[in-house]
FITI-181889 format. One record per residue (C-alpha): residue in three letters; x negated, y negated, z. Coordinates in nm, 4 decimals, m for minus. Each point is the difference from the previous one (the first is absolute). Example, Ala and Ser with C-alpha at 12.3 -4.5 7.8 and 13.67 -1.06 7.14 Angstrom:
2
fimar, X, Y, Z
ALA, m1.2300, 0.4500, 0.7800
SER, m0.1370, m0.3440, m0.0660
end
This chain:
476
fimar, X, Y, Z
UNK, 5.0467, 7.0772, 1.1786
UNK, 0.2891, m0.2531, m0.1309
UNK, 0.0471, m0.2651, 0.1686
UNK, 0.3053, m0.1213, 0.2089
UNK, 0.2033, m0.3197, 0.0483
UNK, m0.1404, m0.1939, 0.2432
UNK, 0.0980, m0.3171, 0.2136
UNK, m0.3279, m0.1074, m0.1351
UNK, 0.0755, m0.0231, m0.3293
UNK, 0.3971, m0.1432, 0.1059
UNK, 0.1804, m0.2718, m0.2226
UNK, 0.3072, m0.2040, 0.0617
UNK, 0.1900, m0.0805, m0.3513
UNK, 0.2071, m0.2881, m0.0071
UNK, 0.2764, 0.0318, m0.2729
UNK, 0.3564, m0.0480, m0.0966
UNK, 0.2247, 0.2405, m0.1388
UNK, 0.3985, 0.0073, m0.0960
UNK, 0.2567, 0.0146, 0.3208
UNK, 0.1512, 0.2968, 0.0037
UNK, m0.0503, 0.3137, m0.2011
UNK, m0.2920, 0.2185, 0.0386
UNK, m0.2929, m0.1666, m0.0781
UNK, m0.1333, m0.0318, 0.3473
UNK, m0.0029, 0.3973, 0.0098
UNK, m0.1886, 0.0472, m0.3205
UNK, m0.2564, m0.2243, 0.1540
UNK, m0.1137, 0.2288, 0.2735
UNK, 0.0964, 0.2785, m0.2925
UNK, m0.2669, m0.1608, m0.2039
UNK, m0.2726, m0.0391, 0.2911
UNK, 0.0363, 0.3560, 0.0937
UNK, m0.0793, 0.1414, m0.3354
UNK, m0.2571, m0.2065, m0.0244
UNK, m0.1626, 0.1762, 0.2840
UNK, 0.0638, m0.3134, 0.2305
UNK, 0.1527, m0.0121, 0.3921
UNK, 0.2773, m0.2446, 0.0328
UNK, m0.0262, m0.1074, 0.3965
UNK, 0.2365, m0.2994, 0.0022
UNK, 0.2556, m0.1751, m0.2085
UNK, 0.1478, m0.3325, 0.0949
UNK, 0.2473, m0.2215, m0.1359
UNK, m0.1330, m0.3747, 0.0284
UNK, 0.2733, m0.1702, m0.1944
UNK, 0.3640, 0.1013, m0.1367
UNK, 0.1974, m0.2001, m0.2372
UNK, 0.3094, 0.1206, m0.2301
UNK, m0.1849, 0.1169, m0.2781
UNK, m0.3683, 0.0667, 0.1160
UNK, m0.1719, 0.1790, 0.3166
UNK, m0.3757, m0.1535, 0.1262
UNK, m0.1701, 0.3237, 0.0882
UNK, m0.3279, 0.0626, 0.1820
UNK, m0.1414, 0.3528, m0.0866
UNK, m0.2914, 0.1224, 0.2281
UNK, m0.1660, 0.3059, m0.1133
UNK, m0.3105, 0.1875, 0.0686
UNK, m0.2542, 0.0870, m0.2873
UNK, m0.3011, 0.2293, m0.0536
UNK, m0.2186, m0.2753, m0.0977
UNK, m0.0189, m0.3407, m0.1712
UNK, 0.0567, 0.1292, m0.3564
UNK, 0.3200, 0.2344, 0.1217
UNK, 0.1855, m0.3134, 0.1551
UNK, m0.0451, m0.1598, m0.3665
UNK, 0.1863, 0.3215, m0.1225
UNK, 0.2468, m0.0780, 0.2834
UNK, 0.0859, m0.3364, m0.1169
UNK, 0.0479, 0.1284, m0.3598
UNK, 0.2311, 0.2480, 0.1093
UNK, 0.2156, m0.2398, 0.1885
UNK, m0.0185, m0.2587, m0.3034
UNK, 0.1322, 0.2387, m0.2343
UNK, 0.3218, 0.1027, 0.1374
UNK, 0.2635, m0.1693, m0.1851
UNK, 0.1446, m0.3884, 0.1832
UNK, m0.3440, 0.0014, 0.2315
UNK, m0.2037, m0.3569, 0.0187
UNK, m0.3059, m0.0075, 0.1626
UNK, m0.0444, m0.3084, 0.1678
UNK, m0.3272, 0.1034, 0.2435
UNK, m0.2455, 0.2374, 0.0867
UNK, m0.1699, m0.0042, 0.3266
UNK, m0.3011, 0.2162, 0.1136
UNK, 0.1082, 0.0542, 0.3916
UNK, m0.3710, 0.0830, 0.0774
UNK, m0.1383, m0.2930, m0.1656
UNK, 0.2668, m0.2595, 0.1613
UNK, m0.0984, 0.1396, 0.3626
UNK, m0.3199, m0.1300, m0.0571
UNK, 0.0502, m0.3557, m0.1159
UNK, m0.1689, m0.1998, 0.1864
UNK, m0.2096, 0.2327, 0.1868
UNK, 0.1683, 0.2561, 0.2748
UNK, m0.1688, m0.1417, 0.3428
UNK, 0.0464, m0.3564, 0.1565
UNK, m0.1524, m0.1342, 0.3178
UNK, 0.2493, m0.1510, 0.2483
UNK, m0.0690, m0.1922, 0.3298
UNK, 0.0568, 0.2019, 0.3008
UNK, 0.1057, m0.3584, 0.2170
UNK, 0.2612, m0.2706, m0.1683
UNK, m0.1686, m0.3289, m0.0105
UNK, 0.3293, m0.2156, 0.0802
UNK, m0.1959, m0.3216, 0.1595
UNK, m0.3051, m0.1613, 0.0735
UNK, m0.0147, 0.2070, 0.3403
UNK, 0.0068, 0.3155, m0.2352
UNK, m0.2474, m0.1944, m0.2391
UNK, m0.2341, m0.0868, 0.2974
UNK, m0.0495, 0.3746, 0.1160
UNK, m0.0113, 0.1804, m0.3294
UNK, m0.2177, m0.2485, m0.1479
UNK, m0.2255, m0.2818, 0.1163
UNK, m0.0533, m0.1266, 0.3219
UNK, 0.0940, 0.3849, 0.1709
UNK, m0.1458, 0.2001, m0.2362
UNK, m0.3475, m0.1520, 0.0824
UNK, m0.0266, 0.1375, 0.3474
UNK, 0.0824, 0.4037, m0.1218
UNK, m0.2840, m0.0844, m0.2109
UNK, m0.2336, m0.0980, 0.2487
UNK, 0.1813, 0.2936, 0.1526
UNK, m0.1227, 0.2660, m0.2474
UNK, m0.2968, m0.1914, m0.0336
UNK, m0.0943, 0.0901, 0.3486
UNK, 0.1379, 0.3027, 0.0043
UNK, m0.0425, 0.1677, m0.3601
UNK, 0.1994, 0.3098, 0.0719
UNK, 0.3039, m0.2502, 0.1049
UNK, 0.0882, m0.0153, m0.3953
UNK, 0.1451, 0.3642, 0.0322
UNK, 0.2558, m0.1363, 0.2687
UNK, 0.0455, m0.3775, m0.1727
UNK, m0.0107, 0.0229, m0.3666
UNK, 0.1610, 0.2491, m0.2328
UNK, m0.3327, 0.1883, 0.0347
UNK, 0.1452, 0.2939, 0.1512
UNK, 0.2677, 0.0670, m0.2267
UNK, m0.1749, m0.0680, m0.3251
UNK, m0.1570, 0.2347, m0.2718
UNK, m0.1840, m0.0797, m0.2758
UNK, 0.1091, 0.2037, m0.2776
UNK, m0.2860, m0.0067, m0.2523
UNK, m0.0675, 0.0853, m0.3621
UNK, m0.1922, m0.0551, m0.3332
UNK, 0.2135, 0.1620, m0.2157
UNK, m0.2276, 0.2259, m0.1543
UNK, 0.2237, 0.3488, 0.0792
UNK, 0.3466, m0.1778, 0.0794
UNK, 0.2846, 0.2852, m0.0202
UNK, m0.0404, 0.2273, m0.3003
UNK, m0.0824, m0.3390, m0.1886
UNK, m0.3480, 0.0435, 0.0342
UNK, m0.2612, m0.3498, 0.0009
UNK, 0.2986, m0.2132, m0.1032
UNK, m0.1796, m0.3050, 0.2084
UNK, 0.1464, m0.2166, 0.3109
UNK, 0.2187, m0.1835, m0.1449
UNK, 0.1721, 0.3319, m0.1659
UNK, m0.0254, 0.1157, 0.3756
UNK, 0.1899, m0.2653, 0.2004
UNK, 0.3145, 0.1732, 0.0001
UNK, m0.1143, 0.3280, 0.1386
UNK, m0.1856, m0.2112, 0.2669
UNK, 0.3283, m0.2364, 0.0469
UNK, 0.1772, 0.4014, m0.0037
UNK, m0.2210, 0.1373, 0.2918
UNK, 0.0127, m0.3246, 0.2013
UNK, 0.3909, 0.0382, 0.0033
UNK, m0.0201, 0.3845, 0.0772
UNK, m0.2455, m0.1429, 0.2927
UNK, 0.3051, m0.2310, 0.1590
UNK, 0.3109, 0.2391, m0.0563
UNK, m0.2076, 0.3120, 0.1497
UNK, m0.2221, m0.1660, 0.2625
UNK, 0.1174, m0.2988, 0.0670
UNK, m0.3668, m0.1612, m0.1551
UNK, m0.0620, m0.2988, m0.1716
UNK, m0.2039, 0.0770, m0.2695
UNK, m0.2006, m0.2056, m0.2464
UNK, m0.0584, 0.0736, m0.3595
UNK, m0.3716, m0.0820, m0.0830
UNK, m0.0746, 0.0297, m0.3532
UNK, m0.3696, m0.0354, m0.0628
UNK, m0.1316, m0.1267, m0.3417
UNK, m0.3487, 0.2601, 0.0188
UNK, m0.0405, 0.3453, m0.0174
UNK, m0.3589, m0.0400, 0.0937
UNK, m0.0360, 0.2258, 0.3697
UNK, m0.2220, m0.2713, 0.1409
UNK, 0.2058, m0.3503, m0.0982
UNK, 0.3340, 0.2538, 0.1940
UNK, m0.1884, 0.1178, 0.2905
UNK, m0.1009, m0.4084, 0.0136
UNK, 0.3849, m0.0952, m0.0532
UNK, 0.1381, 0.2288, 0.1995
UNK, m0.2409, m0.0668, 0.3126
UNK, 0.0588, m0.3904, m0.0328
UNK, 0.3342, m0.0055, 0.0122
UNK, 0.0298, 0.2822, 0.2899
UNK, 0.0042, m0.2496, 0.2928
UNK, 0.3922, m0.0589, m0.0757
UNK, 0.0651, 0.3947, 0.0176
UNK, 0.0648, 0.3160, 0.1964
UNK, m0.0516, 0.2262, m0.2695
UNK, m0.0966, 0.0700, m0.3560
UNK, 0.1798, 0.1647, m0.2241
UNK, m0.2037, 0.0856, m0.3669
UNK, 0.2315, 0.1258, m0.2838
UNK, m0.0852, 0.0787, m0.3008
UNK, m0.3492, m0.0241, m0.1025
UNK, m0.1574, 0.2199, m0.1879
UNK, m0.2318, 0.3003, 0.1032
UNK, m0.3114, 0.0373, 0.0440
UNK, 0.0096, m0.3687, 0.0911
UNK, 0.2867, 0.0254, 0.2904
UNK, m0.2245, 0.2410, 0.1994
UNK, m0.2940, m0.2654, 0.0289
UNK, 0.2216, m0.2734, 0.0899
UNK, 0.1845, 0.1688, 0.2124
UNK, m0.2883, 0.1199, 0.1875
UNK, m0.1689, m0.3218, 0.0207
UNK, 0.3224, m0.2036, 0.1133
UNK, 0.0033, 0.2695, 0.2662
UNK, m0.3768, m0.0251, 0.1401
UNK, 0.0302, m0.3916, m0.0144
UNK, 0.3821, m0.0831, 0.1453
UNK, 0.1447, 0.0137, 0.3253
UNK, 0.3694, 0.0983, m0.1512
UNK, 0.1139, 0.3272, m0.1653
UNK, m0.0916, 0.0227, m0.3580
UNK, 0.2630, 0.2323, m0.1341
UNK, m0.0250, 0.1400, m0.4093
UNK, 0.3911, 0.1215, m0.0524
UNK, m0.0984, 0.1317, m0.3244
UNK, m0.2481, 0.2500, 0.1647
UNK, 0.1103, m0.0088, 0.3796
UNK, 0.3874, m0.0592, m0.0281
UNK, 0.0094, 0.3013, m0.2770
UNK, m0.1889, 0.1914, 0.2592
UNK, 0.1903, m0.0153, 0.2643
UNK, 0.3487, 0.0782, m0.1711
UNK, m0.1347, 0.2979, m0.1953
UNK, m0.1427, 0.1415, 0.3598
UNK, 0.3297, m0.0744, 0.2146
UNK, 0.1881, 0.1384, m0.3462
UNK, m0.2301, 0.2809, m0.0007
UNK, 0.0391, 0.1047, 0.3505
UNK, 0.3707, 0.0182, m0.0562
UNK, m0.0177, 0.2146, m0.2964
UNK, m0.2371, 0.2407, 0.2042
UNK, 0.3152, 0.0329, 0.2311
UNK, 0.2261, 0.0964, m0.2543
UNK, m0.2459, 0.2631, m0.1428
UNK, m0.1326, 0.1324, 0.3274
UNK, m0.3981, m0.0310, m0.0693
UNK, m0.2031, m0.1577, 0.2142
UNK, m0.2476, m0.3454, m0.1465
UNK, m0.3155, 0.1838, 0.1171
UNK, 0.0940, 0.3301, m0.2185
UNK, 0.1206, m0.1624, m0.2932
UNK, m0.2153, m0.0101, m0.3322
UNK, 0.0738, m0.3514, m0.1666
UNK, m0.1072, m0.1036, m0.3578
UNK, 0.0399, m0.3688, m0.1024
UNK, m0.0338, m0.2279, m0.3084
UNK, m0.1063, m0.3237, 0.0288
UNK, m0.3391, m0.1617, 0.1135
UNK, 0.0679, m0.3618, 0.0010
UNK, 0.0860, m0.2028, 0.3484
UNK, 0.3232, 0.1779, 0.0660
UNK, m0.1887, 0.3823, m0.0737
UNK, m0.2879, m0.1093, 0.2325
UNK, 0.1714, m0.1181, 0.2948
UNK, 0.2892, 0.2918, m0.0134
UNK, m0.2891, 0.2511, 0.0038
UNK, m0.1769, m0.1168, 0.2551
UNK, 0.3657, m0.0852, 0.2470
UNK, 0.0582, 0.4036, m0.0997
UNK, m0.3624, 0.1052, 0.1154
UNK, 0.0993, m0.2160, 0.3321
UNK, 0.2783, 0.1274, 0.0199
UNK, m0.1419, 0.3639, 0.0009
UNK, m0.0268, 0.1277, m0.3119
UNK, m0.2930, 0.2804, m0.1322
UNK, 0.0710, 0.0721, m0.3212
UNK, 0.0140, m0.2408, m0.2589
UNK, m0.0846, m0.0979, m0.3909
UNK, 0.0384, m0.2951, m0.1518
UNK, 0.0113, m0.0818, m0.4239
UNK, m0.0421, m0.2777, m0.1795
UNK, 0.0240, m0.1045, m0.3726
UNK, m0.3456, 0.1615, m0.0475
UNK, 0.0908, 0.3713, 0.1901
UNK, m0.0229, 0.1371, 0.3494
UNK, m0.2716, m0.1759, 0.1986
UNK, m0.2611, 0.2104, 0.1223
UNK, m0.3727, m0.1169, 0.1158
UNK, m0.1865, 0.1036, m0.3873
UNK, 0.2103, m0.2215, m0.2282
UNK, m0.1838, m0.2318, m0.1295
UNK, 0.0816, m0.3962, 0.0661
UNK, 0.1540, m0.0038, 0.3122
UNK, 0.1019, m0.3480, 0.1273
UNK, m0.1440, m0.0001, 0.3736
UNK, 0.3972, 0.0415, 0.1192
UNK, 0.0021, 0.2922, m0.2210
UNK, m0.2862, 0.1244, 0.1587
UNK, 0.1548, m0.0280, 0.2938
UNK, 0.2527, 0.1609, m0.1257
UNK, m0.2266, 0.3200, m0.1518
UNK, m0.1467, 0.0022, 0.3591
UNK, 0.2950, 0.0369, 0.1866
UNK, 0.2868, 0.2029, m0.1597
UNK, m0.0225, 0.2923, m0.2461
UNK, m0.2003, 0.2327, 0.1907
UNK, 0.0224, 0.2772, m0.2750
UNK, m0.1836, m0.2117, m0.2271
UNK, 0.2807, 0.0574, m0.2860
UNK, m0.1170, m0.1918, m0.3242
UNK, 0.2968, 0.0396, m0.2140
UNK, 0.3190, m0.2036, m0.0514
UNK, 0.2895, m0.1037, 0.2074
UNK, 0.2655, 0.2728, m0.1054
UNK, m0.2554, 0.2518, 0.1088
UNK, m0.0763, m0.1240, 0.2912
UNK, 0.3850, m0.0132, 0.0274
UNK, 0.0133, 0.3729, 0.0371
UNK, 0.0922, 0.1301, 0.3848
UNK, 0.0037, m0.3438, 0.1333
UNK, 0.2788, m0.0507, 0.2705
UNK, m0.0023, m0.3838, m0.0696
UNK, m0.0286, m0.2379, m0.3383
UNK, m0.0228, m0.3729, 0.0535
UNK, m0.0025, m0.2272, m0.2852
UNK, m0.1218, m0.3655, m0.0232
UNK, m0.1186, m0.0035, m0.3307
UNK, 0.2135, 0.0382, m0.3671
UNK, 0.3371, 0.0918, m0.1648
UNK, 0.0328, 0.3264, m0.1139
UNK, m0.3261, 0.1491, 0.0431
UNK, 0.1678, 0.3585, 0.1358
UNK, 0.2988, 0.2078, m0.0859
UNK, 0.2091, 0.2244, 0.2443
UNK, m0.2109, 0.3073, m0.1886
UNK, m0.2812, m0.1776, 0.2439
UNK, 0.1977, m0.0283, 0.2824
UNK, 0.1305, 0.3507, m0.0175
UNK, m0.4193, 0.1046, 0.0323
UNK, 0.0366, m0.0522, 0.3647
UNK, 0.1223, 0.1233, 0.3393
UNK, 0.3246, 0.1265, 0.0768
UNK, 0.1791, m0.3733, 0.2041
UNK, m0.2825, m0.2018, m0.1808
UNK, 0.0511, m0.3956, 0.0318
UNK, m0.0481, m0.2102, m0.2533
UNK, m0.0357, m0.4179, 0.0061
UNK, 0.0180, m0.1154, m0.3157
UNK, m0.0626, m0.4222, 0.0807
UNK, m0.1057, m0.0984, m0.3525
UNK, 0.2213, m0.3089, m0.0688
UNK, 0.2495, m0.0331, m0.1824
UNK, m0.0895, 0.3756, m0.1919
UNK, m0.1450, 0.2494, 0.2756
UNK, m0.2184, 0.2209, m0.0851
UNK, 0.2223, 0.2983, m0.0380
UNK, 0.3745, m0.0119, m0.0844
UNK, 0.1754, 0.0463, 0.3023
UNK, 0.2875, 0.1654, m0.0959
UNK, m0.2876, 0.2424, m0.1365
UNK, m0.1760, m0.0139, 0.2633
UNK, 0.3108, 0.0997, 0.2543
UNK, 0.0405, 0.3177, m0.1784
UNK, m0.3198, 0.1451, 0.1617
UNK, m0.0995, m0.2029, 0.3257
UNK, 0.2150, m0.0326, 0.2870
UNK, m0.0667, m0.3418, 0.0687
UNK, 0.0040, m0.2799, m0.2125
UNK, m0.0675, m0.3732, m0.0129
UNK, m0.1219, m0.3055, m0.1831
UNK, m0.0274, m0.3886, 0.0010
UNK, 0.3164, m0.0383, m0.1938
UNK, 0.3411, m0.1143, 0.1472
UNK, 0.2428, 0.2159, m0.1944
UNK, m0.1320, 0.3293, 0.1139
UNK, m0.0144, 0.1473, 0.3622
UNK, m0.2894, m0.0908, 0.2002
UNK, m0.1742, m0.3238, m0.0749
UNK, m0.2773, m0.0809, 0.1376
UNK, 0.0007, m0.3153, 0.0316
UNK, m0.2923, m0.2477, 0.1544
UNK, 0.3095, m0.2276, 0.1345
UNK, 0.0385, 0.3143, 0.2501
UNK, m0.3488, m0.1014, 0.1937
UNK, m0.1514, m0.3295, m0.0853
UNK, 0.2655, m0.2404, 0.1808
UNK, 0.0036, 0.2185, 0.3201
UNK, m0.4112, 0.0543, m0.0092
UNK, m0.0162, m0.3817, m0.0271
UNK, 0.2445, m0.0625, 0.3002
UNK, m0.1636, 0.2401, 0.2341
UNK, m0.3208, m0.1661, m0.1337
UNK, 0.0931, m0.3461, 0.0866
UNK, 0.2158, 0.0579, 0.3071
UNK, m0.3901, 0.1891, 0.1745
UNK, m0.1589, m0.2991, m0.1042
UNK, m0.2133, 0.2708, m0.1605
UNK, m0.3282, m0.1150, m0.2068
UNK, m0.0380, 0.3131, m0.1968
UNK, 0.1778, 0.3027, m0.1692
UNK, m0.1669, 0.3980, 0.1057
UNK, 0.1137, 0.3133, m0.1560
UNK, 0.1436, 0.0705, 0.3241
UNK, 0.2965, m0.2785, m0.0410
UNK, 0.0358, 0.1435, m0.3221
UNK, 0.0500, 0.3432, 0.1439
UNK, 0.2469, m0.1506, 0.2548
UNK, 0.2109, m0.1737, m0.3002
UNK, m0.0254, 0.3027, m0.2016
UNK, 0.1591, 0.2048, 0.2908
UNK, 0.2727, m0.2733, 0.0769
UNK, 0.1091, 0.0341, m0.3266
UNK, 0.0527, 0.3655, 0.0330
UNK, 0.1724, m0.0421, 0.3126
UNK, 0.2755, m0.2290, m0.1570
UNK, 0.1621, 0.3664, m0.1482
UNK, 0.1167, 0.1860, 0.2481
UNK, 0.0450, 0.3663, 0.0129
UNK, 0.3151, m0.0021, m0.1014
UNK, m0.0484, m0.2532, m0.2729
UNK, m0.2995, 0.2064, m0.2173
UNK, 0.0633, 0.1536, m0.2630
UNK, m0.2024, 0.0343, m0.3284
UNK, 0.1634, m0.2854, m0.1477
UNK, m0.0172, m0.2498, 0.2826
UNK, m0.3372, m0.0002, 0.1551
UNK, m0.0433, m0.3614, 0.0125
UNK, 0.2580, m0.2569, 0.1329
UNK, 0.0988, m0.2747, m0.1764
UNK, m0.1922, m0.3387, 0.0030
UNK, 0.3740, m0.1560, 0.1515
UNK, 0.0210, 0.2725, 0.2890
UNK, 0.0303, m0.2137, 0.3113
UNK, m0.3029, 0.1721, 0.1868
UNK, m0.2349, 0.0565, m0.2528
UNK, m0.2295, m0.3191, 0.0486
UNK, 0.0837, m0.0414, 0.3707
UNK, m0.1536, 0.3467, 0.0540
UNK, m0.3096, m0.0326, m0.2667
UNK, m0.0627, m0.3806, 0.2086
UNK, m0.0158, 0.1382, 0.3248
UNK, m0.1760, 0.3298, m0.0620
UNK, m0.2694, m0.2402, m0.1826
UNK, 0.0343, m0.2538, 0.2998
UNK, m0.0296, 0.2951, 0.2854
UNK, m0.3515, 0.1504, m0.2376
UNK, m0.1357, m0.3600, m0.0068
UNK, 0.0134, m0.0116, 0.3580
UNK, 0.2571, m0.2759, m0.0094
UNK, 0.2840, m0.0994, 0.2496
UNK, 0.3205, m0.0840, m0.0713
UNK, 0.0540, m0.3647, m0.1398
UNK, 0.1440, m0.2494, 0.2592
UNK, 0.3258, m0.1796, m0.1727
UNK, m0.1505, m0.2969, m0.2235
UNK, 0.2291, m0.2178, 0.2359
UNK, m0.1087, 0.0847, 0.3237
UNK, m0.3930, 0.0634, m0.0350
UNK, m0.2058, 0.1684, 0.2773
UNK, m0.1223, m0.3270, 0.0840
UNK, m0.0219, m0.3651, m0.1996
UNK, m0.3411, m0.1240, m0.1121
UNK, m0.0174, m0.3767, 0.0548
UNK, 0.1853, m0.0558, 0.3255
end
């Protein structure tokens, strides 16, 4: 599939052309045929003679916004004075800042935030340990927590490489959920030194959020943080994928009329995000599944199975079908994807039911064209923004995390995860679905106050006194 302009790829041009005439039209002339988007044009300085012109445009990619600038630079009077990459000047300087809550405008101000008061909510907490959710920024912080060994599409691109994803997620953390969260880029990718990390510097959160490590790694830390903490442990990359494909899933069901316990579904895609979406859809009710990998269909006689592949073998593919993916394809109701670009065609898709569903997440090329893929199934999505039906991790993880935090919860269960995943369906009303809108969008004002309190309500939580007027004050 070609790619589209994108705001991702979006440059301003500063330049100068002649007053007057028509130059300023054969600019966006010029853009356009170069397969470029012109979204704004602004005028920055006039004079007699000359025009200052900013040009913003969107481009496929890094190498079409060069063609861009050539375009512009050869229509007759233009100067190029600047070019500025719009996604690389957002992040100058990082994205995320910490601010004090409380202004410190004397030495009265000075004297409570900071020493002599601060002493006695220490001997406070010290007292009381479980004070610190009430009188630190405890219970409003999550740690979000990488090595960079599977950032993105990027692949083991390290920590440093990672720190703006991290800086990315703690922002989507704040404008969702109202959560301060704190990018923790760790310098290992050694499971023992992160499940040592991450457990020392646990005392100063309410929850853990792992992104982007690598499989089969993530599973063992992830498991281990779990057993050892008394705070959720949450993998987005397995767990937040999960939940969003389910509550997605359960939408698209609607549209097509089947029911999740009579549905055949075939996936692609073993890795953290596979694992956990098969085992939320077994949850979740589903009998009849099969699930492919770079090596085949996974079935209990292949030889070298990983023990999560085993796992795998031991639970899904009752049928014991040894072949490949496209024909295991063949009269399945559902396809999910979380594995390559362009690994099926809509020849494949056409193999299966009458209103099959197909979730093609591979990132930024699914796994099947969609437009190809639309000409056979009745439903379809994938993880890209310029299509119908994104499915999106934003969706989940800021509302999981808020429910989380506002039970005081010390653990995530499948059965929050269930909750979530039916919140999220519940955000499209009845007269909302449709085949192209069976998610909401990440900025629809309910979606994270209804995934927070159907997590809060499974976790057995309460809801969260007003941060200025506490149930009752510790220390008096």
């Amino acid at each position: 599939m070609t790619a589209l302009p994108s705001v991702s790829y979006s440059i301003t041009v500063r330049l100068e052309v002649p007053a007057g005439g028509s130059t300023v039209s054969k600019l966006t002339t010029a853009v356009e045929q170069a397969g470029g988007l012109v979204t704004a044009l602004d005028v920055t300085a006039s004079g007699h003679e000359r025009l200052r012109i900013d040009v913003t445009c969107a481009a496929a990619d890094t190498e079409h916004a060069g063609r861009l600038v050539e375009a512009m630079r050869a229509v007759p009077g233009v100067e190029i004075a600047r070019v500025s990459d719009r996604t690389f000047l957002m992040h100058l300087g990082g994205k995320i800042s910490m601010e004090a809550k409380h202004p410190i405008r004397n030495r009265d101000d000075l004297s409570m935030i900071y020493t002599p008061g601060v002493a006695r909510v220490c001997l406070a907490i010290a007292n009381n340990p479980e004070d610190a959710r009430r009188l630190t920024i405890k219970r409003n912080s999550v740690a979000v927590v990488t090595d960079g060994s599977a950032v993105l599409g990027l692949g083991n691109i390290g920590p440093k490489a990672a720190l703006p994803v991290m800086e990315g997620k703690a922002a989507l953390f704040k404008r969702f959920a109202g959560i301060d969260a704190w990018p923790l880029c760790l310098d290992t990718q050694d499971p023992d030194e992160i499940v040592s990390i991450v457990k020392a510097i646990a005392p100063g959160f309410a929850g853990i959020n792992l992104e982007d490590i690598s499989a089969p790694r993530c599973f063992e830390i992830e498991a281990r943080l779990r057993e050892e903490l008394d705070i959720p442990v949450f993998h987005d990359d397995q767990h937040g994928t999960a939940v969003v494909v389910l509550g997605a899933l359960y939408n698209a069901l609607r549209v097509v009329g089947k029911d999740i316990s009579n549905v055949r579904v075939v996936m692609s895609g073993a890795g953290a995000a596979g694992t956990a979406i098969l085992k939320l859809l077994l949850a979740a009710g589903v009998k009849d599944t099969c699930v492919a990998d770079i090596g085949g269909v996974i079935h209990p006689e292949r030889d070298g199975l990983s023990p999560e592949l085993r796992w795998i073998a031991e639970n899904t593919n009752a049928a014991k079908y040894s072949g490949d993916l496209k024909g295991a394809l063949a009269g399945a109701d559902v396809f999910i994807g979380v594995s390559a670009p362009n690994i099926l065609t809509g020849a494949d898709i056409a193999t299966m039911n009458d209103d099959a569903i197909v979730f093609a997440l591979a990132n930024p090329v699914p796994e099947v064209d969609p437009a190809e893929a639309g000409e056979h199934a009745a439903v379809v999505a994938t993880g890209r923004s310029d299509f119908p039906n994104q499915i999106n991790n934003v969706l989940v993880f800021p509302g999981v995390f808020r429910g989380l935090l506002d039970a005081q919860s010390s653990k995530v269960s499948i059965q929050m995860e269930l909750a979530a995943a039916k919140a999220l369906a519940g955000v499209v009303t009845d007269e909302e679905l449709n085949a192209t809108y069976i998610v909401p969008s990440v900025f629809h004002p309910e979606v994270h106050n209804m995934v927070a309190h159907a997590v809060r309500d499974a976790a057995g939580g309460k809801a969260p006194a007003h941060e200025n007027f506490p149930d009752d004050s510790p220390g008096l």
